[in-house]
C-alpha positions as CSV (number, residue, x, y, z in Angstrom):
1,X,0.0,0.0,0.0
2,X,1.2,3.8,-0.9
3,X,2.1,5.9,1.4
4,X,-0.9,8.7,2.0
5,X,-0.3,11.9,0.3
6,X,1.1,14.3,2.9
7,X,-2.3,16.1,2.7
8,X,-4.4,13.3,3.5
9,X,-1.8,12.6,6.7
10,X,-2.6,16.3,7.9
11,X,-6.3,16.0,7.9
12,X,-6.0,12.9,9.8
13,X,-4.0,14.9,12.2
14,X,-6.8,17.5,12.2
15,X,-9.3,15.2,12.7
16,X,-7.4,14.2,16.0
17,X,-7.8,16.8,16.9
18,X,-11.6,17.6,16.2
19,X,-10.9,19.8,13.6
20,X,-12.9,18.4,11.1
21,X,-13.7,21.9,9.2
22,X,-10.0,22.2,8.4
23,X,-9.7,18.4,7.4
24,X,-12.6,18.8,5.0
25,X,-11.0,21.6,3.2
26,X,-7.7,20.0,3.1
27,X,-9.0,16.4,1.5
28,X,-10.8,18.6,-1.0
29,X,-8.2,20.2,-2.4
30,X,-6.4,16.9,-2.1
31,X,-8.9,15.5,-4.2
32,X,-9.4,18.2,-6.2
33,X,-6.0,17.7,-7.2
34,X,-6.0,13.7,-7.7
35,X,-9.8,12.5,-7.8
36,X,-8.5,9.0,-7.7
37,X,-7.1,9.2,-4.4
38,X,-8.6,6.5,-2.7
39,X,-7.3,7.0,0.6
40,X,-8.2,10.6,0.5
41,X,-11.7,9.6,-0.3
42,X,-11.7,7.0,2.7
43,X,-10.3,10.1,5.2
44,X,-12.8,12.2,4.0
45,X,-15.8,9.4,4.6
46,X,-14.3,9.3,8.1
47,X,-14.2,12.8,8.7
48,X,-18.4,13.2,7.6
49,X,-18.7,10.0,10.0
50,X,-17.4,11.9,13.3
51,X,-19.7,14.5,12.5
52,X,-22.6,12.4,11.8
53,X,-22.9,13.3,8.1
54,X,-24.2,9.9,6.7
55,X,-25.3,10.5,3.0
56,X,-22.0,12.1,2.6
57,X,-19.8,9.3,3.9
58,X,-21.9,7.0,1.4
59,X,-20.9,9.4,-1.1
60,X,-17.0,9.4,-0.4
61,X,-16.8,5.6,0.0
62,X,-19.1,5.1,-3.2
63,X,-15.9,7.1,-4.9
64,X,-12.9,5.4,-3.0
65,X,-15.1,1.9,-3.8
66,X,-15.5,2.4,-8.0
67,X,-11.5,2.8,-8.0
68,X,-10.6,0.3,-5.5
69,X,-13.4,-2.2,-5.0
70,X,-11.8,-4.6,-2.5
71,X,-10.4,-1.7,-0.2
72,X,-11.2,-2.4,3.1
73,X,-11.9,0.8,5.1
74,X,-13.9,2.1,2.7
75,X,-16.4,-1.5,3.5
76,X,-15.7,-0.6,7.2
77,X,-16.6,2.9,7.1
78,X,-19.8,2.5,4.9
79,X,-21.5,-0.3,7.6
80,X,-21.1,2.2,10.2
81,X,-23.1,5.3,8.1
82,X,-25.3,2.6,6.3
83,X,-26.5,0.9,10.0
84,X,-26.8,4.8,11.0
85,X,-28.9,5.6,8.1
86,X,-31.5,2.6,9.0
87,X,-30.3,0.3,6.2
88,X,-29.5,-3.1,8.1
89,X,-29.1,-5.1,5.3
90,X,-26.6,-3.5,3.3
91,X,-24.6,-2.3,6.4
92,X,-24.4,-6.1,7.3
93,X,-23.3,-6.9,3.6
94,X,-20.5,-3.8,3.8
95,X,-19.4,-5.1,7.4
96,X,-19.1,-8.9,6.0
97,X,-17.4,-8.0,3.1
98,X,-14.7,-6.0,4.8
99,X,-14.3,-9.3,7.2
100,X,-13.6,-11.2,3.8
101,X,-11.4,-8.7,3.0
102,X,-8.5,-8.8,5.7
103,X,-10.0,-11.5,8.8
104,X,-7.4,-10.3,10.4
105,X,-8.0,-6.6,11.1
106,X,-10.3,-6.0,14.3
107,X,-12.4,-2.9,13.0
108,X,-14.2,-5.2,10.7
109,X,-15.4,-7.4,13.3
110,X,-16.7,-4.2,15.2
111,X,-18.3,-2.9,12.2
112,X,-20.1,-6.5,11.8
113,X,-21.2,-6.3,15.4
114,X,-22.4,-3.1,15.5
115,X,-24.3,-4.2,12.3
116,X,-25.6,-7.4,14.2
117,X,-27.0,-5.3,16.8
118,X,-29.8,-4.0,14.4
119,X,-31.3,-7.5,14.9
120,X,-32.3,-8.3,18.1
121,X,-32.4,-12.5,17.7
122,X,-28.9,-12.1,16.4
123,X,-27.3,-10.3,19.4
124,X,-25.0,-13.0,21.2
125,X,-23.5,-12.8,17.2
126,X,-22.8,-9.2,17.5
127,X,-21.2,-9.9,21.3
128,X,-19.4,-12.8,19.7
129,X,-18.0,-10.6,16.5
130,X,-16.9,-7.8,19.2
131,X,-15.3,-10.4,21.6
132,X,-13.2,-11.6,18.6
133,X,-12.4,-7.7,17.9
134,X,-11.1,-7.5,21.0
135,X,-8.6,-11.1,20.6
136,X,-7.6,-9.3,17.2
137,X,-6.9,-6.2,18.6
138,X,-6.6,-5.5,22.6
139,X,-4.7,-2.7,23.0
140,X,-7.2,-0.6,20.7
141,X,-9.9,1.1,22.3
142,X,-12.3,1.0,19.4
143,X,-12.2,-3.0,19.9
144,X,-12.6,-2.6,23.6
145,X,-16.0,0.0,22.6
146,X,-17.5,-2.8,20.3
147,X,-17.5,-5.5,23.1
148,X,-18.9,-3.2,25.8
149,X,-22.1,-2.1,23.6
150,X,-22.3,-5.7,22.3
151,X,-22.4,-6.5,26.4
152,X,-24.6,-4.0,26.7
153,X,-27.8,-5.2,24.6
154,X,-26.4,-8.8,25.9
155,X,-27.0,-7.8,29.3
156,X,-23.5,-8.9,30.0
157,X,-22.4,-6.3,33.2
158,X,-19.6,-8.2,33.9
159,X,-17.7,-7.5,30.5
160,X,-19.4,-4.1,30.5
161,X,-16.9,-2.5,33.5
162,X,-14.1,-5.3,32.1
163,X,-14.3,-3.5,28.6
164,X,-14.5,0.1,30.6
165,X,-11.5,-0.6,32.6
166,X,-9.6,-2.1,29.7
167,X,-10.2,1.1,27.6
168,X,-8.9,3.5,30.6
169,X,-5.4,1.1,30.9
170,X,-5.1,1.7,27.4
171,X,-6.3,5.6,27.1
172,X,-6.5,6.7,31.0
173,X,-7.7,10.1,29.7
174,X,-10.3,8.1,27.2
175,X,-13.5,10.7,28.0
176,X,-16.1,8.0,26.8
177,X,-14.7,5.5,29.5
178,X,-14.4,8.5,31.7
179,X,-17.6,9.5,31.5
180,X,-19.3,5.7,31.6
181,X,-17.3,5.2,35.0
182,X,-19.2,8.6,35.9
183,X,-22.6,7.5,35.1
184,X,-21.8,4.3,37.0
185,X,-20.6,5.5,39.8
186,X,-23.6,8.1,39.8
187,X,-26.1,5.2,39.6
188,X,-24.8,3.6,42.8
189,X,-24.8,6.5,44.3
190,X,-28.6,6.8,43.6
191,X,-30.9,6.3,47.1
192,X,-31.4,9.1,50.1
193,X,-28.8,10.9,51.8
194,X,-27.3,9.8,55.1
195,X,-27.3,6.3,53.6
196,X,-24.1,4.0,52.0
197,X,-26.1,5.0,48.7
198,X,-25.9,9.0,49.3
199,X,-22.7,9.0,50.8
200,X,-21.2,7.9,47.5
201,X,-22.4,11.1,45.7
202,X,-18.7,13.0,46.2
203,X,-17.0,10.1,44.5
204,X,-19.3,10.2,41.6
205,X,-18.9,13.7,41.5
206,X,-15.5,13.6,40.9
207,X,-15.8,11.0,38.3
208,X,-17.6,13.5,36.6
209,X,-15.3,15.6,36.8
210,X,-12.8,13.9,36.0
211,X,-14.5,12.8,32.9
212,X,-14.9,16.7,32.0
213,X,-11.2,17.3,32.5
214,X,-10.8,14.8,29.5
215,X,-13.5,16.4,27.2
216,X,-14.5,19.7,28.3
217,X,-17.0,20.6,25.7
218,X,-19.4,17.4,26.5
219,X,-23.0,18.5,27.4
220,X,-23.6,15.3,29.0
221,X,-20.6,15.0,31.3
222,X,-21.6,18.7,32.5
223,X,-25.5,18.1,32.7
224,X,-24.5,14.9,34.9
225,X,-21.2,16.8,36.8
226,X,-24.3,19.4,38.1
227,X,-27.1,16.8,39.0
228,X,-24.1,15.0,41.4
229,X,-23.4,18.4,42.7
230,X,-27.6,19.5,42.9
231,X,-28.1,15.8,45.1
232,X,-25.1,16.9,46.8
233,X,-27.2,20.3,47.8
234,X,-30.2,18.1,48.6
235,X,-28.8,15.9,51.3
236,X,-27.4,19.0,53.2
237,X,-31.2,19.6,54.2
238,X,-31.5,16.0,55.9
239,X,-28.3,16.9,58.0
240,X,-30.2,20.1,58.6
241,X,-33.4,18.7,59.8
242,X,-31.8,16.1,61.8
243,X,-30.2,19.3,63.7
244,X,-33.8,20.3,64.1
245,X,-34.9,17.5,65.7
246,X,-32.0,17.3,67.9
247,X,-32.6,20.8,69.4
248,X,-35.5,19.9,70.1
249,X,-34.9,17.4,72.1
250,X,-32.0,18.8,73.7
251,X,-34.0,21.9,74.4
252,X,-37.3,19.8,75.8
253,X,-39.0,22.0,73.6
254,X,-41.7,19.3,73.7
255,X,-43.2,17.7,76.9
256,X,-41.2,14.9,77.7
257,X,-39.8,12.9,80.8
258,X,-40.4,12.8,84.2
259,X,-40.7,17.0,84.3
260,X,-42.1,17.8,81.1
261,X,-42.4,21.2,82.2
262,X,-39.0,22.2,83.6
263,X,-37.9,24.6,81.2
264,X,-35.1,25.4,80.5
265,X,-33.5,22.4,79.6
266,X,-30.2,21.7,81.7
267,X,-27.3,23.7,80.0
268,X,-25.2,20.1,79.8
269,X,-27.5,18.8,78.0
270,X,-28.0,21.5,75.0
271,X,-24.6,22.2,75.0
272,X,-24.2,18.2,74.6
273,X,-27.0,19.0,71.7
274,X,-24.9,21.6,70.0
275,X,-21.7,19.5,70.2
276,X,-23.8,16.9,68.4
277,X,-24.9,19.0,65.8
278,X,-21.5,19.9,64.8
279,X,-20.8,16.3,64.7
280,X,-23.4,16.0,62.4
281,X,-22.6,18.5,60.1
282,X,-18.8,17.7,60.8
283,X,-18.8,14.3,59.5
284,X,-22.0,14.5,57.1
285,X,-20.7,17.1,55.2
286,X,-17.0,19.0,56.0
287,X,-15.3,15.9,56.3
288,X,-16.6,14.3,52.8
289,X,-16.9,17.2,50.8
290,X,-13.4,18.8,51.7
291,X,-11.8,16.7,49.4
292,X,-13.3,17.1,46.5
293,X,-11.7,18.3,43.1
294,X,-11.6,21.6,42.2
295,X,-13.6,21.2,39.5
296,X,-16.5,19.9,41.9
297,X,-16.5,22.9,44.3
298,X,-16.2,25.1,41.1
299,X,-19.4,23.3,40.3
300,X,-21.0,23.9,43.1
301,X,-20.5,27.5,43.9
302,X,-21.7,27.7,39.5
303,X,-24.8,26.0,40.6
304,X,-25.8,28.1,43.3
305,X,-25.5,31.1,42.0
306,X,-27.3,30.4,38.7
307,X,-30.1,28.5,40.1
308,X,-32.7,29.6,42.3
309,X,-33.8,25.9,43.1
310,X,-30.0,25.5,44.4
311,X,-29.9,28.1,46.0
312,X,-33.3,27.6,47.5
313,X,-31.7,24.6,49.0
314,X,-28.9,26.1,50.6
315,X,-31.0,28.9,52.7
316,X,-33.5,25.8,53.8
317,X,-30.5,24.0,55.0
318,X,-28.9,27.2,56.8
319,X,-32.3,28.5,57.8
320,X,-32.9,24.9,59.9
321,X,-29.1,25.2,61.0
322,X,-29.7,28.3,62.3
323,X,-33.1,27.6,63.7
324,X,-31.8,24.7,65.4
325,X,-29.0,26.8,66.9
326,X,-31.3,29.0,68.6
327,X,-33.6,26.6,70.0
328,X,-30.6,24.8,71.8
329,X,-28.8,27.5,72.7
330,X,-31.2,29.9,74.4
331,X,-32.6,29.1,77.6
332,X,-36.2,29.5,76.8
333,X,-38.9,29.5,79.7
334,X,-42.0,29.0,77.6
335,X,-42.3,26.8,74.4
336,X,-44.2,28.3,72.5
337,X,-41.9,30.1,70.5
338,X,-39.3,27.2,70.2
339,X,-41.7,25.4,68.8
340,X,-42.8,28.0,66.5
341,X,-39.7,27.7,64.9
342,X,-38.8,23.7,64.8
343,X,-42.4,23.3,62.9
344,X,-41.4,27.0,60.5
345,X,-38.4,25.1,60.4
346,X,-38.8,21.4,59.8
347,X,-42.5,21.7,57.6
348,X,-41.3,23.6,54.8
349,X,-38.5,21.7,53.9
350,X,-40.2,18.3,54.3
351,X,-42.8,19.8,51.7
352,X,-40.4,20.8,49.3
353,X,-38.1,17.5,49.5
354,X,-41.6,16.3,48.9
355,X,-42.6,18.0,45.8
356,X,-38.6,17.7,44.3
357,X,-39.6,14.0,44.4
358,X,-42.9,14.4,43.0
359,X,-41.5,16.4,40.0
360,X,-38.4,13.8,39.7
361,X,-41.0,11.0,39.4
362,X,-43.3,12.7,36.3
């Protein structure tokens, strides 16, 4: 095989890059000069696949394909735009064809099982043609893609973190990976605060972050980066109310005991309160969320001041802080105005955690 024509081996540099404008203009004046450039017309099929331009990559291969019909990546490259385009059938035919080309080369076993996929009955074939992808070529990433969404419609969650994990030993800055660990480690996080579940919302956080780092420009990794940070926000209001309702305990600001009546409580046992509080907030949130990346608290500080709900959240946990404070730490004589507070305090933010979780459910 010729070497490419320095031209062709810049776009591909471009295209590296994500520069795909300035590839396109180089290949067409590549081509412009040489129409029978068949590798110029394969780099310029890639470069419409990576930005989803379908009809056009069927255009370039149909070139690269009437001058050299037994070239392989222009095969390859057409499955992936035909399967895209909703054309099963021919994008199977493309993806065989460039297995009969060169058996040997792993992207055409993930082009045939990403064209397998299209048919449901035929998915442990498309796992199969992506695990022998992988034996061809394990120490490519693309191979190590193919298996995980053939495990993927197999239901196979096993291979799904192997293939994940394999990709980042490869490509440790691999943002697809990056951002799959993210989602992951987001959905394990998933359940109330103050529980195992909850408690894992930093470390998905700074997966997410992490994940950014590697592609800053991905919607997706920043849409999931703030809803770790937003459930974050949310669980400071449990620690809040659980303040609440241990000033009022500490501060007998309901009848309870032997001497419901003695008020006020004995100083010992609100200052015990207020130590307890601290605790609370000490271990719930300082000592977990002190650690986290910059790119977290960045987040976090972004999402409170640009939305109101966050920032909602923050003055109902400080205003149960607060309100918790006082009710433990003055020495009341009557209880009505303690309690007064607790319920301004504690009913509130019980209706809106409520009505979050209403809108979350519809």
């Amino acid at each position: 095989m010729t070497a490419p024509h320095p031209l062709v081996e810049q776009a591909a540099a471009l295209m590296e890059l994500d520069r795909f404008d300035e590839a396109r203009v180089l290949l067409a004046r590549r081509l412009a000069e040489d129409p029978t450039d068949v590798r110029g017309w394969v780099r310029l099929a890639r470069c419409h696949l990576s930005v989803r331009e379908y009809e056009e990559v069927l255009a370039a291969t149909g070139e690269a394909l009437a001058l050299a019909p037994e070239d392989f990546d222009a095969h390859q490259v057409r499955a992936y735009a035909l399967r895209r385009l909703g054309r099963p059938d021919e994008s199977l035919a493309a993806a065989q064809e460039a297995v009969r080309i060169d058996p040997q080369r792993w992207q055409g076993f993930a082009a045939l099982s990403e064209s397998l996929i299209a048919w449901q009955p035929r998915w442990p074939e498309a796992f199969d043609a992506a695990a022998q992808a992988v034996r061809l070529g394990p120490q490519e990433t693309g191979a190590h893609y193919a298996l995980w969404k053939a495990a993927l419609v197999n239901g196979r969650a096993d291979v799904l973190r192997q293939a994940l994990l394999e990709t980042l030993r490869i490509d440790p800055q691999n943002a697809w990976a990056l951002g799959e660990l993210a989602a992951h480690a987001a959905k394990d996080a998933a359940g109330p605060p103050l529980t195992g579940a909850g408690a894992r919302l930093p470390a998905a956080a700074d997966a997410y972050a992490t994940a950014l780092a590697a592609d800053p420009q991905d919607a997706g990794l920043r849409r999931g980066l703030d809803a770790a940070v937003f459930r974050m926000l949310r669980g400071t209001r449990w620690l809040a109310l659980l303040c609440a309702v241990i000033a009022a305990l500490a501060g007998r600001v309901f009848p309870t005991g032997d001497d419901p009546t003695a008020l006020p409580g004995p100083l010992g046992t609100r200052l015990y309160g207020l130590a307890l509080m601290a605790a609370v907030w000490g271990f719930g949130a300082w000592r977990r969320y002190r650690r986290l990346r910059t790119g977290v608290r960045m987040s976090l500080w972004s999402l409170v001041r640009q939305v109101g709900w966050a920032r909602l959240v923050v003055a109902q946990s400080a205003w149960c802080t607060l309100t918790a404070v006082l009710v433990v730490t003055v020495p009341w004589s009557q209880r009505t105005v303690p309690q007064v507070l607790f319920w301004v305090a504690l009913v509130p933010t019980l209706l809106t955690v409520r009505f979050e979780r209403a809108a979350i459910r519809s």
